[in-house]
N, C-alpha and C positions, 0 to 999 in steps of 0.2 A: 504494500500500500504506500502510494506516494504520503510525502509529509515534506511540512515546508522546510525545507532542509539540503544544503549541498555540503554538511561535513559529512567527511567517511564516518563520523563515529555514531553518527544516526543512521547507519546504513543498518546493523543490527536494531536497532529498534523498530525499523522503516517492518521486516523481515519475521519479527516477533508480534507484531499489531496484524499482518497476515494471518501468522499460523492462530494465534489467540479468536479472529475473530470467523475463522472456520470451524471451531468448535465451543462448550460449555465448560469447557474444564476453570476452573477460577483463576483469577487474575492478579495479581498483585504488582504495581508500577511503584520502583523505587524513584525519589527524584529529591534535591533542594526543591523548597519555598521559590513558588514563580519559574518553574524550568517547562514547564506545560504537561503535566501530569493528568490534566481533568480534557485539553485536548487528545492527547493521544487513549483517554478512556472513550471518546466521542467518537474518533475514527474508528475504535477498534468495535462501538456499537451501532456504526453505519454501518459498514459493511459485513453485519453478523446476520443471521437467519431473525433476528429480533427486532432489526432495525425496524420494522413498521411499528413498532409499540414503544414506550415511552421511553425517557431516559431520567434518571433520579438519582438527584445527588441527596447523598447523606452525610452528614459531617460531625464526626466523633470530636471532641472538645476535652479537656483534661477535666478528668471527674464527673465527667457527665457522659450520655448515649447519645448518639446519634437520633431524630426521631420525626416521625409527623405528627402535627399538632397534641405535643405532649407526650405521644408515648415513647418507649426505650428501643435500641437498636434493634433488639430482636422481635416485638410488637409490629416497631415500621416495615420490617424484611416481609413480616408474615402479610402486613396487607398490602402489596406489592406485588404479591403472589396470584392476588386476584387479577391483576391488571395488566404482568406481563413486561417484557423489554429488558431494561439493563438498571442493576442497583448500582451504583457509583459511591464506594463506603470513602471517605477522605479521613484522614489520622487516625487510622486503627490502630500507631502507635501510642492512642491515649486511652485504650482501654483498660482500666484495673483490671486486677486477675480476677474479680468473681465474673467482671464482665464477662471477658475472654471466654471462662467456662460456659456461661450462659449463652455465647456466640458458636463457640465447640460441639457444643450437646443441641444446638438449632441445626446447624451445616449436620452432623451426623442423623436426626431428624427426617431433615433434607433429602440426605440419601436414599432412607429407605421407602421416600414417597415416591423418588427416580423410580425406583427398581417396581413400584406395584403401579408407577401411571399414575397420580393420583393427583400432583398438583401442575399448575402449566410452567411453563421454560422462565425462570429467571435468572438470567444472570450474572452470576457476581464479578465485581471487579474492585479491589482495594485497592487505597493509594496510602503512603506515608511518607513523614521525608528522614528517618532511621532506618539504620540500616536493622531489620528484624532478625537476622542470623541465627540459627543458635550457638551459644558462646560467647555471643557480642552482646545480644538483649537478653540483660539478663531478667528483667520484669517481663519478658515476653512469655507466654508460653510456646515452645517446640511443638507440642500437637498442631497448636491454632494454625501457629508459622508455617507447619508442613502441609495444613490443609488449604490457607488460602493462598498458599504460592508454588499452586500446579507450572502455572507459567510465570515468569518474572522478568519483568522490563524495566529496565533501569534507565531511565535519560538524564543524560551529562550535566553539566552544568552551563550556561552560555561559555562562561570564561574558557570552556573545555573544547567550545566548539565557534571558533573565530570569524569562522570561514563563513558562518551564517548571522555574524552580527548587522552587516551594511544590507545583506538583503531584505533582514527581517526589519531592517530600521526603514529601507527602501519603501515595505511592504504598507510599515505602519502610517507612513509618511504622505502617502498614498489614501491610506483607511480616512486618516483625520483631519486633511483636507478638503477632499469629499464634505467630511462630515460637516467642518468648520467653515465650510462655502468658502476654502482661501485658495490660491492659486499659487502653491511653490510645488516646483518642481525638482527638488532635487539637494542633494548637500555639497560644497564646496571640500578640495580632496582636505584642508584641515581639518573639518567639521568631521570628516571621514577617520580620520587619523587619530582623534581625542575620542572617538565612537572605540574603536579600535584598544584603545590604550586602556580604556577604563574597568574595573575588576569585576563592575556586575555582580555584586554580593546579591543584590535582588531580583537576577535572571531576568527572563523576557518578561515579567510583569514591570521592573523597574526599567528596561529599554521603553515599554510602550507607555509609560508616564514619561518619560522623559520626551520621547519623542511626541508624544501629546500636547505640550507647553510649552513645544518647540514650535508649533506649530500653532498654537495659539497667539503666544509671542513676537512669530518674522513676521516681516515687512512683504506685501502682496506679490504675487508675479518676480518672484526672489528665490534662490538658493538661500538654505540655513547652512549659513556661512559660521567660522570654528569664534569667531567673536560673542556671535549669538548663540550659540550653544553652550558656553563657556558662562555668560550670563543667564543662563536657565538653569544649571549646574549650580551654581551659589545662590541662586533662589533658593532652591531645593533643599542645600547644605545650612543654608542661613537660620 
């Protein structure tokens, strides 16, 4: 499955969002905060036997479940089941361990409604941004880990992959213009070069805010030239 991406090193994830979305086996996307984690769960439930039914993000929070209007992660999964499509669980890293158990003993559940027919196709796909190993998490549990990471796709971090910061900034640049009815076309090769340099601690969420109010910011019918960028950079910092 194509993805917007010309680094080699999304070529393995380009390759795993295929095999993941030709079958039901669960999913598990390792990634930093902002590297497109909850994209690459959307590809991989476009082009899945699902994709005509819903997509549902859920988001586990530290100390608390995941849920819809009030109930706990495994409540929400259950009514979801009615409905069909893809669950999208995001910081399964924040599960406590009775949760974990309570998620353990749901997926085992699970299974043996597969095996009699009994409930319809949903499914799963985790995200976190720890690594859940065993040996590494040590709050994790091993069962969970080994159940929800039939498959595991790991995407890089921007800083990791260079090769696609000027496109994806191209791309944004592009997006919010459009949006922002301004007319720039383009970055000057500085502005290119400080794009380039810079560590992206906050991956492509912190590229597309930047690029955002970079655009808001230039002058019409203009390249964002490395001056102007440099001043939206200590906005930001300030």
């Amino acid at each position: 499955m194509a993805l917007i991406s010309c680094d080699p090193a999304m070529a393995l994830v380009g390759k795993l969002v295929e095999k993941a979305a030709n079958c039901f086996a669960n999913v598990l996307i390792v990634g930093e905060s902002g590297v497109g984690k909850t994209y690459v769960a959307r590809r991989i439930h476009e082009a899945s036997p699902v994709a005509s039914e819903g997509f549902h993000t859920l988001q586990c929070y530290p100390g608390m479940e995941a849920g819809i209007a009030g109930t706990d992660l495994v409540e929400a999964l259950k009514l979801l089941e009615a409905r069909g499509g893809t669950a999208f669980i995001k910081g399964i890293q924040n599960l406590t361990r009775s949760q974990q158990q309570r998620l353990l003993a749901y997926l085992d559940r699970r299974d043996r409604q597969v095996l009699n027919r009994l409930r319809k196709r949903v499914r799963l796909i985790f995200a976190t941004r720890s690594d859940l190993r065993p040996g590494l998490a040590s709050d994790f549990s091993r069962s969970l880990y080994m159940r929800i990471a039939v498959i595991t796709i790991t995407v890089p971090p921007l800083r990791e992959r260079r090769q696609d910061i000027l496109s994806l900034a191209r791309m944004f640049l592009k997006q919010y213009s459009s949006e922002e009815n301004r007319n720039l076309w383009g970055f000057s090769r500085d502005a290119e070069e400080i794009l380039l340099k810079l560590p992206w601690h906050g991956n492509i969420h912190e590229l597309k805010n930047i690029i955002n109010r970079a655009v808001v910011m230039a002058e019409d019918g203009e390249v964002v030239d490395g001056c102007a960028l440099m001043g939206v950079l200590q906005g930001i910092l300030s």
